[in-house]
C-alpha positions as CSV (number, residue, x, y, z in Angstrom):
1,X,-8.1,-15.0,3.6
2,X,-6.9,-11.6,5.2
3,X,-3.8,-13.2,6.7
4,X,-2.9,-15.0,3.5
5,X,-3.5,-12.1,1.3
6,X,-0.9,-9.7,3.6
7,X,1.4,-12.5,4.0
8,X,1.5,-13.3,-0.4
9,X,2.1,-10.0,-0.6
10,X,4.6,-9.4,1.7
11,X,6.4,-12.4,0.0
12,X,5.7,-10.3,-3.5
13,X,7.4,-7.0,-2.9
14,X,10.5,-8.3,-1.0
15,X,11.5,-10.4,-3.6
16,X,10.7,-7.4,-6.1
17,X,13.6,-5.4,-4.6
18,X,16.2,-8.0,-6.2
19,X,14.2,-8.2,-9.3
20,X,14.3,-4.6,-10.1
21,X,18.1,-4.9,-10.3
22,X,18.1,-7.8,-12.3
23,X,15.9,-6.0,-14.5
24,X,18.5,-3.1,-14.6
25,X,21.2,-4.8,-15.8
26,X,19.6,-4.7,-19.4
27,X,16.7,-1.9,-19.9
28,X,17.4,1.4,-18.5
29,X,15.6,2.6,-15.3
30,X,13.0,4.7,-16.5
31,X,11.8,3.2,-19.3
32,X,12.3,-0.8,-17.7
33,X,9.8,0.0,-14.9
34,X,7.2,1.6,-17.6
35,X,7.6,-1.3,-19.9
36,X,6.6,-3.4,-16.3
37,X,3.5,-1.7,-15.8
38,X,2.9,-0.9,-19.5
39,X,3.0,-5.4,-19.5
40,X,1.2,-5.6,-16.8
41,X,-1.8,-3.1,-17.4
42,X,-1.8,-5.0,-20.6
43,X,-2.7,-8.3,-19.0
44,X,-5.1,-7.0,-16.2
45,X,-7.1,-5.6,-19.0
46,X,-7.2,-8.2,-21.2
47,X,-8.7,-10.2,-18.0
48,X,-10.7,-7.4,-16.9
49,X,-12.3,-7.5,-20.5
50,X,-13.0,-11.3,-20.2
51,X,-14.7,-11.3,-16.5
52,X,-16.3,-7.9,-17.3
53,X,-19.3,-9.0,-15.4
54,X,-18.0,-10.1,-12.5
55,X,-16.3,-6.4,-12.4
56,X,-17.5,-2.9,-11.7
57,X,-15.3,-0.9,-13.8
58,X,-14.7,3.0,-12.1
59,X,-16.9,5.5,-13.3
60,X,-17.0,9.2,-12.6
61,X,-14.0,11.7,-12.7
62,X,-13.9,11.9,-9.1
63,X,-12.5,7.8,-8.7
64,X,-10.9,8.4,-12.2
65,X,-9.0,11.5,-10.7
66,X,-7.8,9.7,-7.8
67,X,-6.7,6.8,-10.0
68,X,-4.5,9.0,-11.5
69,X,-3.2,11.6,-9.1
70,X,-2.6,7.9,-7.4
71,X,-1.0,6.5,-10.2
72,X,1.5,9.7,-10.7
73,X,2.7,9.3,-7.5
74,X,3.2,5.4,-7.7
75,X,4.8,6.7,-11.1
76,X,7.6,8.8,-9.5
77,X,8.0,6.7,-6.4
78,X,9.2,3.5,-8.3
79,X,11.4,6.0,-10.8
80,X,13.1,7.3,-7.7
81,X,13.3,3.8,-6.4
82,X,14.8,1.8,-10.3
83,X,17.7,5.2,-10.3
84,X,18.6,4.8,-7.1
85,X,18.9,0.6,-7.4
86,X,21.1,1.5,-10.2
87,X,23.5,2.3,-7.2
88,X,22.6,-0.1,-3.9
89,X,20.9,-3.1,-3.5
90,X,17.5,-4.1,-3.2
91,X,17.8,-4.8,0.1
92,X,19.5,-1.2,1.2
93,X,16.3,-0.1,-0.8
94,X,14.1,-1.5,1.1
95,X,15.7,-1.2,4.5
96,X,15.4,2.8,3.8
97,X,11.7,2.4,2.6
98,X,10.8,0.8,5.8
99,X,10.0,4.6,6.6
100,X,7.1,4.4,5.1
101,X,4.3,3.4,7.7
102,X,5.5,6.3,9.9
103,X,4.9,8.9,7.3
104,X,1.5,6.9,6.1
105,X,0.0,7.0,9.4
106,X,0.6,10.8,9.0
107,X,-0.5,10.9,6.0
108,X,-3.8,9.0,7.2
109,X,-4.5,11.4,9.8
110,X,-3.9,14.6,7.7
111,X,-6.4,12.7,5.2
112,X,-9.3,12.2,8.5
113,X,-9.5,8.6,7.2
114,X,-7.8,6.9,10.5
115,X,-6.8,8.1,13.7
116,X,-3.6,7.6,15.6
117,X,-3.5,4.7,17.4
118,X,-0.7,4.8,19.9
119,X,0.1,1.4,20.4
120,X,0.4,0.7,16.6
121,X,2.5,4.4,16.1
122,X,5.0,2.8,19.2
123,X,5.5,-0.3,17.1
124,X,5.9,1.2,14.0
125,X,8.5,3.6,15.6
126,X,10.2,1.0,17.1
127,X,10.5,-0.8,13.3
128,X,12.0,2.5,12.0
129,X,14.3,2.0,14.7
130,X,15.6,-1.3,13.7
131,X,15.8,-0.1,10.1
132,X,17.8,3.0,11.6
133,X,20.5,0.2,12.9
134,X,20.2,-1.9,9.8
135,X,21.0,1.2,7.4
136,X,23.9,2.7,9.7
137,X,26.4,-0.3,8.0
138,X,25.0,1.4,4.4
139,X,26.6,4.7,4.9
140,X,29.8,2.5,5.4
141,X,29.6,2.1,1.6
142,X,30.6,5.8,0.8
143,X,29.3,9.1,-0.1
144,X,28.2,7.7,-3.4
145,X,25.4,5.8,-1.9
146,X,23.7,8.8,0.1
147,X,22.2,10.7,-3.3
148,X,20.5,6.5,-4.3
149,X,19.2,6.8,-0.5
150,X,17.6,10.2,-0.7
151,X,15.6,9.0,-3.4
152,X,14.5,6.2,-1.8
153,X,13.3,8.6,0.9
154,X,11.5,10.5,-1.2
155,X,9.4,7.8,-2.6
156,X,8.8,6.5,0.9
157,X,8.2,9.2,2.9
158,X,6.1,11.1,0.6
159,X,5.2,9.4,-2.7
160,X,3.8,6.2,-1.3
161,X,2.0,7.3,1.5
162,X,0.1,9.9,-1.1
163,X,-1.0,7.6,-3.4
164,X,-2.0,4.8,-0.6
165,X,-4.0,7.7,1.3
166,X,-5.8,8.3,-2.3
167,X,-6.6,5.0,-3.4
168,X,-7.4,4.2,0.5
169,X,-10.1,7.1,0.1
170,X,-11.6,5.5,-2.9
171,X,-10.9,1.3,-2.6
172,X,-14.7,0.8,-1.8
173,X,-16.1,2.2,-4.6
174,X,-14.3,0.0,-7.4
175,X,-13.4,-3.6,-8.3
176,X,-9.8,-4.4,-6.9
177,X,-8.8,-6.0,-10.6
178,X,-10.7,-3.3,-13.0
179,X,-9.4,-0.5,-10.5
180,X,-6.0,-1.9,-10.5
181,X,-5.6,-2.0,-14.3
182,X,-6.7,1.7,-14.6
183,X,-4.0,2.7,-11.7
184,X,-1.6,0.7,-13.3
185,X,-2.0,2.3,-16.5
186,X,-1.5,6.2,-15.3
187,X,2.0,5.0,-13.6
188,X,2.6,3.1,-16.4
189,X,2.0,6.5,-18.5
190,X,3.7,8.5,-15.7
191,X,7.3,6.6,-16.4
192,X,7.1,6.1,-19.9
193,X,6.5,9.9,-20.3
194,X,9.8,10.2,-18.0
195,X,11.6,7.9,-19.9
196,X,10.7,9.7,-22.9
197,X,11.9,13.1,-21.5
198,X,15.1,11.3,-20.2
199,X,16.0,10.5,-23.7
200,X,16.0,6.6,-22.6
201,X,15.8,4.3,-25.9
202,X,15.0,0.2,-25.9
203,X,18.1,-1.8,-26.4
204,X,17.9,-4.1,-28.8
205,X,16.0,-7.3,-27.3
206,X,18.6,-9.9,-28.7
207,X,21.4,-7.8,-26.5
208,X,19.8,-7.6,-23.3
209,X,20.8,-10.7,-21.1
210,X,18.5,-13.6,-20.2
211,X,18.4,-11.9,-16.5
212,X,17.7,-8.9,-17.6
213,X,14.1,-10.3,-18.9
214,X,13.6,-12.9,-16.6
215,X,13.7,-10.1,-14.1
216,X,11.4,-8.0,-15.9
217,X,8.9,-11.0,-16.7
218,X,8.6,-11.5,-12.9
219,X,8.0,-7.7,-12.0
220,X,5.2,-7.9,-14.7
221,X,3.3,-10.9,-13.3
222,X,4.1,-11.6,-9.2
223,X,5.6,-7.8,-8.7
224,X,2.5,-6.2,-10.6
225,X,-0.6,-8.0,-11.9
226,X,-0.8,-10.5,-8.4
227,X,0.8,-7.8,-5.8
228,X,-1.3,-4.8,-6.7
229,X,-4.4,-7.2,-7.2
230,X,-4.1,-8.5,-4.4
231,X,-3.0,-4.9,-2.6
232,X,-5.9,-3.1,-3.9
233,X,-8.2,-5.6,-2.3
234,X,-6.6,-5.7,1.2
235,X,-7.2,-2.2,1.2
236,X,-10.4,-2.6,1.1
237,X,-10.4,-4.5,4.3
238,X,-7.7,-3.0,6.5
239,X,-6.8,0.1,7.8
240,X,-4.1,2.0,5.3
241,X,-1.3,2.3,8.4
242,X,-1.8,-1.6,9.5
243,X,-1.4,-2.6,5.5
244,X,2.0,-0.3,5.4
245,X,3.3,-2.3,8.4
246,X,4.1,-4.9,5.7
247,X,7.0,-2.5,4.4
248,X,8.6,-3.3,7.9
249,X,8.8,-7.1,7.2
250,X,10.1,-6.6,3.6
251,X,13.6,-5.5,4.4
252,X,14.3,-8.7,7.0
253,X,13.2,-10.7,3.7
254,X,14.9,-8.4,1.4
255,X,18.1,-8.4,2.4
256,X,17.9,-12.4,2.9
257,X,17.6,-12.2,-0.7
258,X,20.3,-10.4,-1.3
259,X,22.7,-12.6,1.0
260,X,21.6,-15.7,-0.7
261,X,22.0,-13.7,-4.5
262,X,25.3,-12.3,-3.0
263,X,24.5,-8.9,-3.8
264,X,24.7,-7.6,0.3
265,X,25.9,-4.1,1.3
266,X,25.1,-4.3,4.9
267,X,27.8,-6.3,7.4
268,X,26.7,-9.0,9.2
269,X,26.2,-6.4,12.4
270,X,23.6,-4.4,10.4
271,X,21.2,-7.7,10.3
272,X,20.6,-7.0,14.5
273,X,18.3,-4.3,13.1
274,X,16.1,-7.0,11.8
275,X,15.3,-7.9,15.4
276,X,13.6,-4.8,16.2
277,X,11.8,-4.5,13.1
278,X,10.1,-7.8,13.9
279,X,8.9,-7.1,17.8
280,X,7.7,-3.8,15.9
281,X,5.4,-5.1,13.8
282,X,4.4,-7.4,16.1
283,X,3.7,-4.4,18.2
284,X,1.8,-2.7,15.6
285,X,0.1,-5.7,13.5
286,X,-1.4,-7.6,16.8
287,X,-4.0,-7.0,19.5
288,X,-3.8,-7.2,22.5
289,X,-6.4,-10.6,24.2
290,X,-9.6,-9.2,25.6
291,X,-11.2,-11.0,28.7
292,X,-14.8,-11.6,26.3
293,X,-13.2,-12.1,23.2
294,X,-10.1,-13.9,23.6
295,X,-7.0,-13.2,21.2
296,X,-7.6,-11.3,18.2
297,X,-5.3,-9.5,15.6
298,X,-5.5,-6.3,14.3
299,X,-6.1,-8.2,10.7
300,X,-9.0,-10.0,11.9
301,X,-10.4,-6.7,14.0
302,X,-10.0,-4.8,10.9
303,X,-11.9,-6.8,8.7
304,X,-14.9,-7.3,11.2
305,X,-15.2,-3.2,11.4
306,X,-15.0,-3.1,7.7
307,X,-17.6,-5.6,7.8
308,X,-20.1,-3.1,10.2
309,X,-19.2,0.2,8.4
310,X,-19.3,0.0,5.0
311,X,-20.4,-2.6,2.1
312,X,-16.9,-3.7,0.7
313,X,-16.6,-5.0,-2.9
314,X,-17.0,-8.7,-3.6
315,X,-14.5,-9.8,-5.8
């Protein structure tokens, strides 16, 4: 169920790269990803509410603090991530946000929740390589497009591994669905606030085209309600730097989005890169065979220490 769960959630949040600039093309950026996770708090609720005894909602300031430091951070990572898709594609998006498990592992580390593991640091550096040679055709586009990729950077290097370091810190202690509705709600606040400040203003409905919400409908349900669902509970069984691996798979899927939508900034030469980011997450995502054992991935390892360490919660 591990497996499955990374893998739907890979498929998720490569796909949600194209979506956001669908999305763009009729609500402006700020206020288009609030209204996606005003929506989608909405609906987690409203099922929260209705298998309320199946679900431990978080109590205490302590979890409720880190839901929503978490939640401000998610909140500025996806408003640097809509403004910048204003200018590249979703798949130049998420070739530069393939940064990210580097600066998580970091971030894990500074946090005492994981150590360095060397193998899995070499494969995720070898990843960043690849996404190094698949963003060099990008700067081909012009000047215009390095401001767009800073703030892509920002969200990934620093905003993202944050809020994953937080909520990693606190996943055992709450229901994946009643915990993801509350952290969906503060970024949900977080860019409707911005919007607000921005001076951003709702167009009317009947003028934004069919895209435009069909693009916004499928943030709210696969980008939001099932990816952060199902995100939420994986982190509950994996370590936080094998879990951000998954943003080195997304650009290979990502930009085969893009070619197939015809939306592609990167030449054909720029797709080599995907080559390396593969054999890193291989690297990174499986374990070496033990003579007793036999073949095991770091998934399955991962869930059997989670299974002798702590209690996780049943969902």
């Amino acid at each position: 169920m591990v497996l499955v769960g990374f893998l739907v959630l890979c498929a998720c949040w490569s796909t949600t790269w194209y979506a956001i600039r669908l999305c763009l093309t009729g609500y402006p950026p700020l206020l288009g990803a609030g209204l996606r996770f005003l929506l989608a708090t909405v609906l987690l609720g409203g099922i929260s509410l209705l298998w309320r005894r199946a679900c431990t909602f978080p109590r205490g300031s302590g979890r409720h603090g880190a839901l929503a430091l978490s939640g401000l951070a998610n909140g500025l990572g996806y408003a640097c991530v809509y403004l910048a898709e204003r200018t590249i594609s979703g798949g130049t998006a998420a070739v530069i946000a393939a940064s990210s498990p580097f600066f998580t592992a970091l971030v894990a580390r500074l946090f005492g929740l994981e150590p360095l593991v060397a193998r899995r640091l070499l494969g995720v550096l070898i990843g960043f390589a690849g996404v190094t040679l698949m963003m060099a055709d990008g700067w081909e586009q012009g000047t215009g497009h390095v401001g767009a990729m800073l703030l892509v950077v920002v969200a990934s290097a620093v905003l993202w591994p944050l809020y994953g370091a937080l909520l990693k810190r606190h996943a055992h202690t709450f229901n994946p669905l009643a915990g993801c509705t509350f952290f969906l709600g503060y970024t949900a606040l977080t860019l409707l606030l911005l919007s607000l400040l921005g001076g951003e203003r709702l167009p009317p409905l009947v003028q934004v085209p069919l895209v435009a919400h069909l693009g916004l409908f499928y943030l709210v349900i696969v980008g939001s309600v099932i990816a952060w669902t199902v995100y939420l509970w994986l982190l509950q069984r994996l370590d936080l730097t094998l879990l951000a691996t998954m943003a080195l798979i997304q650009p290979v899927l990502a930009l085969g989005v893009d070619w197939l939508a015809r939306d592609t900034q990167l030449r054909p030469e720029g797709y080599l890169g995907a080559l390396l980011v593969l054999a890193g997450v291989g690297l990174a995502a499986l374990k070496l065979p033990r003579a007793h054992t036999g073949p095991q991935s770091a998934l399955a390892s991962s869930v059997a220490a989670a299974g002798c360490s702590e209690e996780v919660a049943r969902t």
